[in-house]
N, CA, C and O of each residue as an XYZ file, in Angstrom:
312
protein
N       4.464     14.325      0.559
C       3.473     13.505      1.203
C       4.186     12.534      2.140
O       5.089     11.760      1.824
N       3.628     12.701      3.366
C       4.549     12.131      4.200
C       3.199     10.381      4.718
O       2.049     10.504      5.137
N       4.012      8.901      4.441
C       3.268      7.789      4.952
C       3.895      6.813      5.602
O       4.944      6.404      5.104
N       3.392      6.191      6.899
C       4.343      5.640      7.840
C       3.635      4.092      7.249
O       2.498      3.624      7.201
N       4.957      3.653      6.864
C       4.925      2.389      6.269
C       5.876      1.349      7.488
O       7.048      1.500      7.832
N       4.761      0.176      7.994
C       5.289     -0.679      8.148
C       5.507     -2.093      8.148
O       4.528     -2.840      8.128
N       6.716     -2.568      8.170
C       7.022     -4.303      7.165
C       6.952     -5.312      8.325
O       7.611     -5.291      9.365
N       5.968     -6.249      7.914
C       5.869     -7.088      9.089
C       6.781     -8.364      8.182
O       7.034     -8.523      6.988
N       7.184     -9.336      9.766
C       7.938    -10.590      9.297
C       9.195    -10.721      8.360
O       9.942     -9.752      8.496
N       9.617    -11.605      7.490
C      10.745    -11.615      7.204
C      11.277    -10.057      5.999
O      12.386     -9.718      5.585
N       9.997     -9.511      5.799
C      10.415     -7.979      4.888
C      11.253     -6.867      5.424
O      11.774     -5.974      4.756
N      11.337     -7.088      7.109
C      11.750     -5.718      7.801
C      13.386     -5.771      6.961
O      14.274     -4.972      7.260
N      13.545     -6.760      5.983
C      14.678     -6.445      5.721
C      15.269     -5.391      4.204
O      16.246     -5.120      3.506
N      14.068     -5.174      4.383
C      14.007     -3.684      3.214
C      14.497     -2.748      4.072
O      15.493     -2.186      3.615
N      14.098     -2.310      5.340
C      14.258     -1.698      6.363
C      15.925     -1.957      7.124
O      16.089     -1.172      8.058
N      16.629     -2.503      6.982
C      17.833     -3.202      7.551
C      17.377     -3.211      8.868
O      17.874     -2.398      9.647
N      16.216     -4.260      9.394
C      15.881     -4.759     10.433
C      14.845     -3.687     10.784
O      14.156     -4.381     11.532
N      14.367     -2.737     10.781
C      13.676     -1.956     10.935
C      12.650     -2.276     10.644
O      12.564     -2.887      9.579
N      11.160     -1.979     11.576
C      10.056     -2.121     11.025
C       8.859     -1.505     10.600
O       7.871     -2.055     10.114
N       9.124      0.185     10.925
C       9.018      1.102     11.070
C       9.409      2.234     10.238
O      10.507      2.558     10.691
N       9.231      2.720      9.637
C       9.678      4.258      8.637
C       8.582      5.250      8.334
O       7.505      4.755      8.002
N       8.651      6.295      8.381
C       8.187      7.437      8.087
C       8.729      7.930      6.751
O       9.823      8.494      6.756
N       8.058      7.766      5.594
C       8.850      8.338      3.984
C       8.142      9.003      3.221
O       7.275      8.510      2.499
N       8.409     10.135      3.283
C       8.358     11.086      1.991
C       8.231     11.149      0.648
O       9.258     10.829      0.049
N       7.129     11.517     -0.154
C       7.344     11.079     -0.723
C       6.691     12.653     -1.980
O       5.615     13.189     -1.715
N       7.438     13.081     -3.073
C       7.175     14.074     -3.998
C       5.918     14.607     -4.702
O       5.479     15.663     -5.157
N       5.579     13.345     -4.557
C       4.214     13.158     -5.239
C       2.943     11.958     -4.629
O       3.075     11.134     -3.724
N       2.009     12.169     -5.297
C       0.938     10.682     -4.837
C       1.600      9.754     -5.501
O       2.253      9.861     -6.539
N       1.405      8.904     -4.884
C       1.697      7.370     -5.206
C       0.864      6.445     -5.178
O      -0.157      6.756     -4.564
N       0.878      5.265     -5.659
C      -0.239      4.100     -5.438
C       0.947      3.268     -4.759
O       2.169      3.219     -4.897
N       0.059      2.682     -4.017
C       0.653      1.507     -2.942
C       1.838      1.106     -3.778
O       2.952      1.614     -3.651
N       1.462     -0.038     -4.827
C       2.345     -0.619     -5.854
C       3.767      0.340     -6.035
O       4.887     -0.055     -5.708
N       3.492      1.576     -6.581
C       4.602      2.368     -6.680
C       5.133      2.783     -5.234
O       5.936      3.712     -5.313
N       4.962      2.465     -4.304
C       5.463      2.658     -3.065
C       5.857      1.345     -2.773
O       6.525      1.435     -1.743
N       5.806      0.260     -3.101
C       6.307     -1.257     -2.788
C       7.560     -1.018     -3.375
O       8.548     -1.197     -2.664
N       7.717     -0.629     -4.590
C       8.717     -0.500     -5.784
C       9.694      0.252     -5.268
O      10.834     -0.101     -5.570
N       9.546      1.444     -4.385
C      10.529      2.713     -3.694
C      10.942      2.255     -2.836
O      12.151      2.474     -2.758
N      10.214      1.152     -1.364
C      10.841      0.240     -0.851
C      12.296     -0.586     -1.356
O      13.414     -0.535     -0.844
N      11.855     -1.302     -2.470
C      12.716     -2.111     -2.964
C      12.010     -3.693     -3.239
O      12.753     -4.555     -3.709
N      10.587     -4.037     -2.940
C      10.147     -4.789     -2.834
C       9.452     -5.006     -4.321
O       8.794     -4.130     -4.883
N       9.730     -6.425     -4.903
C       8.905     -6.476     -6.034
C       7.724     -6.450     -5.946
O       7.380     -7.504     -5.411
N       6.759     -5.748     -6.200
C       5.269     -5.814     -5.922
C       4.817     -7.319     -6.967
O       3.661     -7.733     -7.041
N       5.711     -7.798     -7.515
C       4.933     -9.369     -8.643
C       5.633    -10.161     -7.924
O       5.811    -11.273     -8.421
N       6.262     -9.894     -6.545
C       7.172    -11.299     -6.299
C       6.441    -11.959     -5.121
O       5.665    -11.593     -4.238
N       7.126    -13.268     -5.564
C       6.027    -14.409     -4.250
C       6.389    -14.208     -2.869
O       5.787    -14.912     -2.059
N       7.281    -13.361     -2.412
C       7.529    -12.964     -1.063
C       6.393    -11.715     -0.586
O       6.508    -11.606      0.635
N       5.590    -10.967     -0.984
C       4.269    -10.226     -1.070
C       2.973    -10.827     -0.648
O       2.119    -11.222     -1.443
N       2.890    -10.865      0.456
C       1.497    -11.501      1.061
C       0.260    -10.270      0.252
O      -0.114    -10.213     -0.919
N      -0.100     -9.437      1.411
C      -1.150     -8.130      1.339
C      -0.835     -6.919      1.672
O      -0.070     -6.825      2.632
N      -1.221     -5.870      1.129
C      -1.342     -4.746      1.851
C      -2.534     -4.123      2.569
O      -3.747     -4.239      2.399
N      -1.710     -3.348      3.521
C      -3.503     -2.556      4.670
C      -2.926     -1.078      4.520
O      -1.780     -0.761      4.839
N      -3.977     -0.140      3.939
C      -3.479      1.483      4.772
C      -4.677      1.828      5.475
O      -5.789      1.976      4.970
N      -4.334      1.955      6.791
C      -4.894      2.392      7.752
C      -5.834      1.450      8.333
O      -6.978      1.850      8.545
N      -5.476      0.107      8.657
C      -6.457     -0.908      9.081
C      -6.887     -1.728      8.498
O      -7.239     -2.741      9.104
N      -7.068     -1.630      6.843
C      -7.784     -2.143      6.252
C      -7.412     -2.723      4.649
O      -7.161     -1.979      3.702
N      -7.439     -4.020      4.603
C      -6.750     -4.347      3.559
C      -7.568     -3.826      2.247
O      -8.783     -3.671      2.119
N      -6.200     -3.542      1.038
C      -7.078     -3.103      0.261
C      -5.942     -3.700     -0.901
O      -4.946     -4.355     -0.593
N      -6.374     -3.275     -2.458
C      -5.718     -3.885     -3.619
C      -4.880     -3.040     -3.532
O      -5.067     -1.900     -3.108
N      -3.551     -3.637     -4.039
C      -2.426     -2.925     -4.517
C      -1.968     -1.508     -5.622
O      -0.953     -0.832     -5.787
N      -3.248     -1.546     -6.169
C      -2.628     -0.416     -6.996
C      -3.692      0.825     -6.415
O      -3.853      1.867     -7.051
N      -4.360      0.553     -5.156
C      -5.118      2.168     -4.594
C      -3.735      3.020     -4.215
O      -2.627      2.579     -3.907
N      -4.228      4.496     -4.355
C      -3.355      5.653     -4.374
C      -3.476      5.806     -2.618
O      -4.361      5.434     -1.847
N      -2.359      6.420     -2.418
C      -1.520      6.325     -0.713
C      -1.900      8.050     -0.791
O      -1.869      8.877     -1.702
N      -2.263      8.100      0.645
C      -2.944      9.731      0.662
C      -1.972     10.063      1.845
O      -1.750      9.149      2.638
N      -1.232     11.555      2.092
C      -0.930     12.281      2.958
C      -1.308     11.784      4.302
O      -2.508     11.731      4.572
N      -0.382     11.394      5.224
C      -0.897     10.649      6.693
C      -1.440      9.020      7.106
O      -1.946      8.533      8.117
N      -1.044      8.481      5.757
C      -1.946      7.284      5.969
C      -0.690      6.228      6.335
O       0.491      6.344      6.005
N      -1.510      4.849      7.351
C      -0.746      4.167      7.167
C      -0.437      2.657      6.638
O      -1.254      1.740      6.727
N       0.864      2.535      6.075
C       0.553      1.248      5.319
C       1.314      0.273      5.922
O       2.364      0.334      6.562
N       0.482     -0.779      5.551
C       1.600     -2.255      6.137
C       1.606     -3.249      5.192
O       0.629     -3.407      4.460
N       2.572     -3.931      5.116
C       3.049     -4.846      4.112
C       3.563     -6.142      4.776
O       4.594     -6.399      5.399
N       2.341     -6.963      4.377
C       2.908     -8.182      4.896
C       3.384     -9.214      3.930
O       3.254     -9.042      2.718
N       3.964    -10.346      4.469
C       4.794    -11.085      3.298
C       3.576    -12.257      3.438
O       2.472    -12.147      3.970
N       4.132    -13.306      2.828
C       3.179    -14.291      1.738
C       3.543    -15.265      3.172
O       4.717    -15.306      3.540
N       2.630    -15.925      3.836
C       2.986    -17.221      4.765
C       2.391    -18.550      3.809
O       1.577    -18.886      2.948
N       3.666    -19.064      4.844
C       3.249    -20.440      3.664
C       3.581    -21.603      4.882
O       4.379    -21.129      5.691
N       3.287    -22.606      5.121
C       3.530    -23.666      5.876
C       2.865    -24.992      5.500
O       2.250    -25.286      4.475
N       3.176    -25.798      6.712
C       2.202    -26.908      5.734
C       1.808    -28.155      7.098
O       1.117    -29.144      6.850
């Protein structure tokens, strides 16, 4: 199953600067278990939201053949 995942803001560094990937993957996955293959803790406070294909959705929906996901990190300011 092939899903083009991409990391916005300070995450592209799962990516070594990259923001962009196309990854393969053996089986279905749920988002969550695709945060985890990244390298990204899906419980950690650097984890804003996820979107596949436009549209934000909860973390543990299953990632389908062609879709795409984005992962944004947690903003914080003040």
């Amino acid at each position: 199953m092939k899903v083009s995942v991409l990391l916005k803001g300070y995450l592209v560094k799962y990516f070594e600067g990259e923001s962009k990937r196309v990854l393969c993957f053996d089986e279905e996955l749920t988002i969550r278990e695709a945060v985890k293959v990244i390298g990204i803790d899906p419980e950690s406070k650097s984890l804003g939201f996820v979107a596949v294909n436009g549209m934000r959705v909860m973390i543990d929906e299953p990632l389908k053949e062609g879709d795409q996901l984005k992962i944004y990190p947690r903003i914080s300011g003040g």
